[in-house]
Structures are given as structure tokens and as C-alpha cells.
TIFINU-383171 format. One record per residue (C-alpha): residue in three letters; x, y, z; residue number from 1. Coordinates in steps of 0.001 Angstrom, whole numbers, plus 500000, padded with zeros to 6 digits. Example, Ala and Ser with C-alpha at 12.3 -4.5 7.8 and 13.67 -1.06 7.14 Angstrom:
! TIFINU-383171
(r 'ALA', (512300, 495500, 507800), 1)
(r 'SER', (513670, 498940, 507140), 2)
***
This chain:
! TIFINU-383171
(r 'UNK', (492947, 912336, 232587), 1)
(r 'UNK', (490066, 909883, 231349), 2)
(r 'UNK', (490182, 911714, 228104), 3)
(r 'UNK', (493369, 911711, 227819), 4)
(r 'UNK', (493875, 908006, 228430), 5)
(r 'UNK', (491535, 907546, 225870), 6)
(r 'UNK', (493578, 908674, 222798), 7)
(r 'UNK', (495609, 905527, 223208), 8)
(r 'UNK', (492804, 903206, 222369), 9)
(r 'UNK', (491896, 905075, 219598), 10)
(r 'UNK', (493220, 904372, 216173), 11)
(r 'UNK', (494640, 906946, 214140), 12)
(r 'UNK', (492151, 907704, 211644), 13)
(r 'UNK', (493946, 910752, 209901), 14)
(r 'UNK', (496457, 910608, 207730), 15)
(r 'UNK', (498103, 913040, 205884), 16)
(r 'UNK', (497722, 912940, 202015), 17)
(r 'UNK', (501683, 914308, 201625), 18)
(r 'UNK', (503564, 912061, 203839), 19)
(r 'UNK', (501239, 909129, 204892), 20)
(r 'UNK', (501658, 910019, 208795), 21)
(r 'UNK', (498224, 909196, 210613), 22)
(r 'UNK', (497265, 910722, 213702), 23)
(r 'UNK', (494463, 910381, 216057), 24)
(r 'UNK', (493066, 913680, 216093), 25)
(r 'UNK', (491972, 915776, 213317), 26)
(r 'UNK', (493677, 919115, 215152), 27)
(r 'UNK', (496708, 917126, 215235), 28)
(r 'UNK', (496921, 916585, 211623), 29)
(r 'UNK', (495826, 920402, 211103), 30)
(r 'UNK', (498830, 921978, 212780), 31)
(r 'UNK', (501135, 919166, 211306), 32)
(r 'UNK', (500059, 920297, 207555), 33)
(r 'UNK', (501361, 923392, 207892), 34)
(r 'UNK', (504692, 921653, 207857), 35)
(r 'UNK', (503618, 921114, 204446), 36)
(r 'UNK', (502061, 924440, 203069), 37)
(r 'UNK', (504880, 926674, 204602), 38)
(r 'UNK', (502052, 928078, 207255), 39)
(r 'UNK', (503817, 929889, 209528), 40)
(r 'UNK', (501203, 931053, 211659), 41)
(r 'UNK', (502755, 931839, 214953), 42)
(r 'UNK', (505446, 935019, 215443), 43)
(r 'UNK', (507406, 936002, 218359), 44)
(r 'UNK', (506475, 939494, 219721), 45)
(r 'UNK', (510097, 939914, 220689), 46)
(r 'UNK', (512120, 939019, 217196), 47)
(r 'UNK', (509464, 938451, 214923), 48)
(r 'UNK', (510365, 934982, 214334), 49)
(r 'UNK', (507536, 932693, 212929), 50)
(r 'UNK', (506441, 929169, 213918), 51)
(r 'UNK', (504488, 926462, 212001), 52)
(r 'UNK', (503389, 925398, 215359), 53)
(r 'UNK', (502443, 926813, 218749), 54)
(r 'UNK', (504412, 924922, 220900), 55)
(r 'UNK', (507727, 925407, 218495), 56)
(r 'UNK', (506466, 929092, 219429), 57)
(r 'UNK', (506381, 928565, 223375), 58)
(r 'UNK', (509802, 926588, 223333), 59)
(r 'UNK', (511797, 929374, 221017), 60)
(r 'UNK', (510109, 932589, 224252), 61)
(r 'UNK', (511801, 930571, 226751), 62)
(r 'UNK', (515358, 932282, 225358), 63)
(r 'UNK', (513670, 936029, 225630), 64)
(r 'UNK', (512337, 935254, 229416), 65)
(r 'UNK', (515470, 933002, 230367), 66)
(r 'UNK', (512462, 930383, 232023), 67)
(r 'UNK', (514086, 927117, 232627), 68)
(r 'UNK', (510762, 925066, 233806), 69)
(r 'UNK', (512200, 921576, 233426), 70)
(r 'UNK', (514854, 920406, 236796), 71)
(r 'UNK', (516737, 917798, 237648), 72)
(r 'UNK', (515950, 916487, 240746), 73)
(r 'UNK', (520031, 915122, 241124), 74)
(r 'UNK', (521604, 918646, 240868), 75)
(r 'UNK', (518743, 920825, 240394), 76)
(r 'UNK', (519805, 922065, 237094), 77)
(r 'UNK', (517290, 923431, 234834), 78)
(r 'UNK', (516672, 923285, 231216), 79)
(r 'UNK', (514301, 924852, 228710), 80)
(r 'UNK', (513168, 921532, 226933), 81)
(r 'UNK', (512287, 918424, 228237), 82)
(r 'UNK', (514576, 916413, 225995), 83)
(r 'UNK', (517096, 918589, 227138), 84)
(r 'UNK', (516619, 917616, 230962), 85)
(r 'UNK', (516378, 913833, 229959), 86)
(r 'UNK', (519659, 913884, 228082), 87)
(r 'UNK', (521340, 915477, 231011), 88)
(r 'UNK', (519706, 912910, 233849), 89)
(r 'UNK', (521399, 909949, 231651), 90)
(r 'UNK', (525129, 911931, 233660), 91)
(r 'UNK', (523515, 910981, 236809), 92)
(r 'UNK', (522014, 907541, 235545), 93)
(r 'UNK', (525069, 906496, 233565), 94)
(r 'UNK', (522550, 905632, 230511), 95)
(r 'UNK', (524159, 904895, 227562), 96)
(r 'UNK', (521423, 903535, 225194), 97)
(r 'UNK', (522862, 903762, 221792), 98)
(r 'UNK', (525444, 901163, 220901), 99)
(r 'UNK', (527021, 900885, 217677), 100)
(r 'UNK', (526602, 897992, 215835), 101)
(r 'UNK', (530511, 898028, 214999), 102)
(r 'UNK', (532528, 898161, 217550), 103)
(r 'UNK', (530090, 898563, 220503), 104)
(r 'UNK', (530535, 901817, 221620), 105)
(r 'UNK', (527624, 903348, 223409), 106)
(r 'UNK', (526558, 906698, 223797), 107)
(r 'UNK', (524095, 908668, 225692), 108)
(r 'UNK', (523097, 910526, 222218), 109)
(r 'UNK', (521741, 909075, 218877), 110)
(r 'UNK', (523742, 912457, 217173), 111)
(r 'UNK', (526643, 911353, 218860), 112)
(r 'UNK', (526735, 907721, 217625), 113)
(r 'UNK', (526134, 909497, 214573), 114)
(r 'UNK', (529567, 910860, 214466), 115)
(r 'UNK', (531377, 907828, 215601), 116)
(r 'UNK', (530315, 905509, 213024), 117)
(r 'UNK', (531617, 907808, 210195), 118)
(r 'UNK', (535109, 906150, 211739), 119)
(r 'UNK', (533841, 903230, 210631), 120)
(r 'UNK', (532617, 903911, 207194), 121)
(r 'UNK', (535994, 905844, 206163), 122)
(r 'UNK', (533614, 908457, 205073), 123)
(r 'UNK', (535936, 911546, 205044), 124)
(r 'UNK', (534259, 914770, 203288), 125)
(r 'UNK', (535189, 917902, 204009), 126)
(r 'UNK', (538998, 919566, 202971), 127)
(r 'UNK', (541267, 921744, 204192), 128)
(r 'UNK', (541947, 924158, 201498), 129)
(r 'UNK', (545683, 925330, 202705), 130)
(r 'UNK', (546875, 921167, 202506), 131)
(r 'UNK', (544264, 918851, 201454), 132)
(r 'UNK', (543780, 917354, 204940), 133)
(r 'UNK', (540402, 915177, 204975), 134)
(r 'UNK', (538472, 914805, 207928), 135)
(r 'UNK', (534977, 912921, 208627), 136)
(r 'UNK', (533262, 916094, 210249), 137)
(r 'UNK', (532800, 919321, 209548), 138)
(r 'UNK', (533632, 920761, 212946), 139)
(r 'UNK', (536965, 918992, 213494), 140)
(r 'UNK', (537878, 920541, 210377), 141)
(r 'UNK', (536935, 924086, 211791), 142)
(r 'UNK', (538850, 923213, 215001), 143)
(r 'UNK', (542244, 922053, 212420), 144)
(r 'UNK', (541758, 925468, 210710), 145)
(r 'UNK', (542140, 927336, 214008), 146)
(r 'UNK', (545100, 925518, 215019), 147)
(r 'UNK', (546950, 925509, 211896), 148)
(r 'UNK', (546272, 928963, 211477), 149)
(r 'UNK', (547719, 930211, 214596), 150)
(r 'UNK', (550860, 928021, 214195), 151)
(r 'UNK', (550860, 929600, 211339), 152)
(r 'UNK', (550856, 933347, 212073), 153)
***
């Protein structure tokens, strides 16, 4: 614990020569060049799949075993990632931290704020090919496709 507490006073004396990021450990920036090169250095036994990193290695195993070590202590659902527990404790918590800077919605995602503010910027990319429809995502789209195809049929 002492050793780890200590990494906070430290200043981050490494940086990396392709992106500027520092970091306080010279392992640290190690694993994160590989990012750069293309070292993929870590493979999954199961599907072969490769990882630039170790831990992006342990995460990905989780979906051959089916081990869900992270739980809420509300419902005692479990998750695979942390990030993926904390999002879901914000149902219980009623956290909405991201507020947009528009209209003042909030949402319990930065991705999802995302989305909404393309409302805002009239942003509307992607075309349905059978009537010219626009629509600001790419997934409402899909979803129009569906529907107007089995009106269609």
C-alpha cells in the first residue's frame, strides 16, 4: 500500500516520444508503446485473439469463462468490467453527470450525450437508399430499414 501511495507524489518522468503522454513508471510507458508499434504481444488460448496489453488480455477471457467478478451491492448483479458495474450503480444512485450544454439534458453516459447533441447540431449523415430519408445516427437508420422493409413486403 505504501508503495503504492507513493506513485502519486511522484512526477511523471516518461513520456512518450509519439504522443507526448508521460507516465510515472517506465513499465507503464513500455506496454503503452506497443499501442504505437502494432505489438501485439498477448493471444487468447481459446480464439487466438491478440492483445497489445495484458490486462486488455484478462478482460477479453472473462467472455470464454463467463466470470463476472465485479457486483453490485443494490441488486447483486455482476459485470465483467469495472466501468461496466459503475455505469449500472448510477440506476440505483440516479447519477446523471453529463449535462448538455444546450438544452440541459443529462445523462448517465458521455456516449449517450453524444447522440443527443447531434439534435442540436442538425448534423444528419447517413441515407436511406429506397427514399432519401436522413437521419443523425447510424442505428436509427438500421432500425427505419427494418420497419420500412417489412411494411413493405
Amino acid at each position: 500500500m505504501k508503495q503504492h501511495q507513493g506513485i502519486h507524489a511522484v512526477e511523471c518522468t516518461y513520456h512518450c516520444d509519439v504522443c507526448n503522454r508521460t507516465f510515472k513508471q517506465l513499465g507503464h510507458l513500455r506496454v503503452h508503446l506497443c499501442v504505437h508499434n502494432g505489438e501485439r504481444l498477448y493471444h487468447c488460448d481459446v480464439c487466438n485473439k491478440t492483445f497489445s496489453c495484458r490486462s486488455n488480455l484478462i478482460v477479453h477471457q472473462r467472455i470464454h469463462t463467463g466470470e463476472h467478478p465485479y457486483g453490485c451491492d443494490v441488486c447483486n448483479k455482476t459485470f465483467s468490467e469495472r466501468g461496466n458495474l459503475k455505469v449500472h450503480q448510477s440506476v440505483h444512485t440516479g447519477d446523471h453527470p453529463y449535462r448538455c450544454d444546450v438544452c440541459n439534458k443529462t445523462s448517465r453516459l458521455l456516449h449517450h450525450l453524444k447522440l443527443h447533441q447531434s439534435v442540436h447540431n442538425g448534423e444528419r449523415p447517413y441515407c436511406c437508399d429506397g427514399c432519401g430519408k436522413t437521419f443523425s445516427h447510424k442505428f436509427v437508420l438500421k432500425k427505419y430499414i427494418l420497419s420500412c422493409c417489412k411494411q413493405q413486403s
